[in-house]
N, C-alpha and C positions, 0 to 999 in steps of 0.2 A: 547287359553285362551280368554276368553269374554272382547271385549273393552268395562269399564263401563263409560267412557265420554260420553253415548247416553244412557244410562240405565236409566229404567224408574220403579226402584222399588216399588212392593205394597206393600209387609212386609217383614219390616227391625227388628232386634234383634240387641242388643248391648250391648257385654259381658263388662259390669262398673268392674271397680278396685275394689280388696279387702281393702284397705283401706280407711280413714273416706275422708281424704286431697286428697288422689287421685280421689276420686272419686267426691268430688266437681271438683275440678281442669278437669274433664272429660264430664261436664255438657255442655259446649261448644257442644261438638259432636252431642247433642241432639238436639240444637237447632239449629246448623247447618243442620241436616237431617231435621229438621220439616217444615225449610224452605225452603229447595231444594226439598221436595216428602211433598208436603202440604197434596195429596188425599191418601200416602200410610200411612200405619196401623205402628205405631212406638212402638215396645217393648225395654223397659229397664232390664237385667238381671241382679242381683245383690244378693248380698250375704248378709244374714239376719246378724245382725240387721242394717246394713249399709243402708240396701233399705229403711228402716221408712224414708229416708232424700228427698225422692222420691215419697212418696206417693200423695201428693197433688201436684206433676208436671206436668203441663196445656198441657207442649210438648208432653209428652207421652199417647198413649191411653191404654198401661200395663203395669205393675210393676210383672213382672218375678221376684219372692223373693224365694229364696232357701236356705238350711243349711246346713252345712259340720260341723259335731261333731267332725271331727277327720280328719289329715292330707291321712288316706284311707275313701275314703266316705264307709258307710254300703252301703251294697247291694240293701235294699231298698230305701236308699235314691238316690242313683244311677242310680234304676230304675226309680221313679219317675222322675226325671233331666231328663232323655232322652227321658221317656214317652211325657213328655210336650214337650219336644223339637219336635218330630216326629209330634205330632199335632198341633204344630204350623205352618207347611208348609210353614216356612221361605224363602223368594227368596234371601236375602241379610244380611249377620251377619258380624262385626265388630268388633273384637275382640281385646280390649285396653290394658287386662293384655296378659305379654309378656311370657302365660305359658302354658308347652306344655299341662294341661290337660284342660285347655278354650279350646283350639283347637281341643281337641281329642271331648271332649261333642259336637260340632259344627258339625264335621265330623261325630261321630255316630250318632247326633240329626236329622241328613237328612239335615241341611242348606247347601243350592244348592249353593251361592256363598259366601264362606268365607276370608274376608278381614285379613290381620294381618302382624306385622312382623315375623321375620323368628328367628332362635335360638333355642336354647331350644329342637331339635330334629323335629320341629314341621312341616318343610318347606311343606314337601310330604302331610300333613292334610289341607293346603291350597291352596285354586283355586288362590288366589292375594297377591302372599308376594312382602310386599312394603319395601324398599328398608331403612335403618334408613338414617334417615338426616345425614346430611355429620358435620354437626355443631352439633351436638344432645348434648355434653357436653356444650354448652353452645349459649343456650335457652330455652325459658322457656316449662315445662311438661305441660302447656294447647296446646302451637304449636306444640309438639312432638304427640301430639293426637291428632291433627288437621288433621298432615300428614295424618295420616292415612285415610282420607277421598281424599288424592290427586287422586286415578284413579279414581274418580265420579269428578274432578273437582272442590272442594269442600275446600280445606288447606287453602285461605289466605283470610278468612274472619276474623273479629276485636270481633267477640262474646267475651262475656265475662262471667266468674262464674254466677252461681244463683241459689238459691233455694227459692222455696215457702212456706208461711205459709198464716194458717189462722187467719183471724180476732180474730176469737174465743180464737186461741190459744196463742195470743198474749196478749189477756185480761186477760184470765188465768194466763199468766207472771207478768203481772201488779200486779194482786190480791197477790201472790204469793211473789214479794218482797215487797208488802203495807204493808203484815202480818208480816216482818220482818224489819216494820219500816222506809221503804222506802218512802220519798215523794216526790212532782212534783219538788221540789228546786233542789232535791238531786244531784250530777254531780256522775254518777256509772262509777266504773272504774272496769272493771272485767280482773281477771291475772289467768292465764293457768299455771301453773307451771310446769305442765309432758309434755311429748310425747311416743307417745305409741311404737315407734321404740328403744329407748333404751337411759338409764342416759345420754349418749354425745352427745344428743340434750338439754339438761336440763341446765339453769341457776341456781345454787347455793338456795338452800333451805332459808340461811341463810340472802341471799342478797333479796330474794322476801319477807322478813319479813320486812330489812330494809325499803324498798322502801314503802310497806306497813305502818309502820309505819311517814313516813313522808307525805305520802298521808292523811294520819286522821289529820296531822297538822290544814288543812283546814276543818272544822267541816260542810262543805255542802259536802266533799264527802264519796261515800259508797264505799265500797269495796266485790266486789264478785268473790268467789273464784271458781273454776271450776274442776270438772279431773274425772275420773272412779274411780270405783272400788277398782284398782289398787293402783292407786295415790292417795285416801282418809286418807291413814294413812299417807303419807307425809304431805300432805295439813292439816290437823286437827293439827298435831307439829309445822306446821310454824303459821298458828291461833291461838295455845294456849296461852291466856293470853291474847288476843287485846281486842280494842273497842269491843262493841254489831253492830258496823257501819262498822264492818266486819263480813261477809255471806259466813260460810261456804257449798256451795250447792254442794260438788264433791261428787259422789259416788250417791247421791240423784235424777237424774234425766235423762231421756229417752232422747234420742238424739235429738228428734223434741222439747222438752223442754230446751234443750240445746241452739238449736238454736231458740228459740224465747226469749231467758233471754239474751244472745248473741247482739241481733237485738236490745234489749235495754239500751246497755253502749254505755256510751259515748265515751270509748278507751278500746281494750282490750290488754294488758300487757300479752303478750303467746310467746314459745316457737316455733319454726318451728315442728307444729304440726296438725292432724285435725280443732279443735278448731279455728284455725289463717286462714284457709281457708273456714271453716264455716262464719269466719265474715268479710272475704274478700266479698264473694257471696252476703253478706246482705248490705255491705256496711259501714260497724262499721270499724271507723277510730282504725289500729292494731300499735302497736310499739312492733317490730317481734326482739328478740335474736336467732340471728345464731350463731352455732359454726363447728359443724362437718359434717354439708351440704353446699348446694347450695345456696344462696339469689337467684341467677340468673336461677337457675332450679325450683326450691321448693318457691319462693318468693311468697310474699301475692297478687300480681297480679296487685293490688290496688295501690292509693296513700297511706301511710303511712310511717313508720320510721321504716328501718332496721337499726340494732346495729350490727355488724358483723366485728371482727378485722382482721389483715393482718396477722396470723400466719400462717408459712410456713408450715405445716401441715397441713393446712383446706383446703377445706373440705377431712375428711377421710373417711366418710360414716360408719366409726364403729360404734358399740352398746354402746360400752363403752368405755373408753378412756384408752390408753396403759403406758403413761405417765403423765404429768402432768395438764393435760386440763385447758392448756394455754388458747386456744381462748374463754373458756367461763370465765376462771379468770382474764380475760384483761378486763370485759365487767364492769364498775364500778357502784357502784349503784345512786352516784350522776347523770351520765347523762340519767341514766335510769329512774330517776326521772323528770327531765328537760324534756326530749322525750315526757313524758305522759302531763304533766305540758303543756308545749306549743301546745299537741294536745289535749287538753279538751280547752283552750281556742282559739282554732279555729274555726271558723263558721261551725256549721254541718247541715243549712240549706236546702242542697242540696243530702241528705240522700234521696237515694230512695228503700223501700223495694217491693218486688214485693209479697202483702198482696191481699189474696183474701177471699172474703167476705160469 
């Protein structure tokens, strides 16, 4: 096996998470590598439509964006993956999801040296299985993917989240909540109410109304609401009936517009979810409700304010909750109130987005 403490890679590949939250949370590794191999050629591979969060990323010189229709890829899409992969003539791939068929595209791709953990069948498809951390339950998934840069050397740098946007697109955002009333006074407060892993990550439908409704108390603040697709008929029922100084945008906007309406509240009131990592990255002070994960693994990275109670059940990592989803009915909406409240009157002076022009 190749010692890579003395390796001097020229093209690096870096299979990114299928998810929105993992895969900010994985951004780190990029700019770990861009630092360490400044001359080599850095590709990101990532899974449509997750990769838009990546397109204007200054670290990378490619955005490897691909689609999987279905849990078997079609044949041609298949082909294609591997086509690119063989003409990439990778010397060094990285692979962050923990799954045997990242590893197998690596290995049929021709990437000469393939980094990853082990599991999942996968050991014999790579040249470097790294070893998990010994503490892996309990710290955070930006360091659990750091390791994985330990045989270059490379695990105990302080990087941190980030994703880029443009000027452009952020003016856009501007325009976009001006049209719905929004002005320079305004204090926006944007709440996440879904998570795309399943209802017992979710606070209470009933209680993001509440809370919402005591936010308009104060007539300088907006309210914007967030979520897919998925989550737009929840979100429209917990809406129905508020101010007009509530902004229903779920279901209405592309991920890079996601995170530039994101980049522009003052606090966002979210779920452990994508969304809470998106505005970890940008710097948007979050007041995060845990229940059936980790603060300590999944946490916003950031300063901000987790809510997360002591019940002996948490975290269970289930979809949905089996009994009676104690930890998120413990969560009360008065100090969930209080949380956002003391964090919109914080100094948020020292916000720094990485905007380019």
């Amino acid at each position: 096996m190749i010692d890579l403490s003395k390796f001097k890679p020229k093209n690096i590949i870096v299979r990114m998470p299928n998810w929105v939250g993992d895969m900010v949370m994985a951004t780190p590794v990029l700019t770990d590598l861009r630092n360490a191999f400044p001359d080599a050629k850095l590709t990101a591979m990532c899974r449509a439509p997750i990769s838009d969060l990546l397109q204007e990323d200054v670290e990378i010189d490619e955005l490897f964006s691909f689609t999987k229709s279905s849990r078997l890829v079609r044949r041609d899409e298949k082909k294609n993956i591997l086509d690119r992969l063989r003409r990439g003539g990778y010397d060094l791939g990285i692979l962050l999801p923990a799954t045997f068929s990242s590893a197998w595209w690596f290995w049929q791709g021709g990437v000469k040296i393939r980094v990853g953990y082990g599991g999942a069948g996968r050991q014999p498809l790579l040249t470097h299985c790294v070893e998990k951390p010994e503490h892996i339950q309990s710290q955070h998934l930006v360091k659990t993917y750091k390791h994985l840069l330990s045989p270059l050397g490379l695990d105990n740098s302080d990087t941190k989240t980030r994703l880029y946007l443009k000027e452009k697109e952020l003016e856009l955002a501007k325009v976009l909540l001006s049209q719905h009333g929004v002005q320079p006074h305004h204090k926006i407060v944007g709440i996440n109410p879904g998570a795309a892993y399943g209802s017992a990550k979710c606070w209470l439908p009933e209680r993001f109304r509440e809370v919402t409704m005591r936010l308009l108390e104060d007539k300088d603040v907006i309210v914007v609401y967030f979520g897919d697709l998925i989550t737009s008929k929840l979100v429209k029922e917990v809406c129905q009936g508020l101010s007009t100084r509530v902004i229903n945008m779920a279901g209405l906007t592309s991920l890079r517009e996601l995170a530039c309406l994101i980049s522009l509240c003052d606090v966002l009131l979210t779920n452990d979810s994508g969304p809470m990592h998106i505005a970890g990255a940008l710097d948007t002070p979050i007041v995060a409700l845990f229940g059936s994960t980790s603060s300590i693994i999944t946490g916003p990275g950031r300063d901000g304010v987790i809510l997360q109670k002591p019940v002996a059940c948490s975290p269970c990592y289930r979809r949905t909750c089996p009994i009676d989803f104690r930890c998120m009915k413990q969560i009360e909406v008065d100090e969930v109130y209080k949380a956002i409240m003391k964090t919109l009157h914080q100094d948020s002076s020292s916000k720094k987005l990485h905007i380019l022009s």
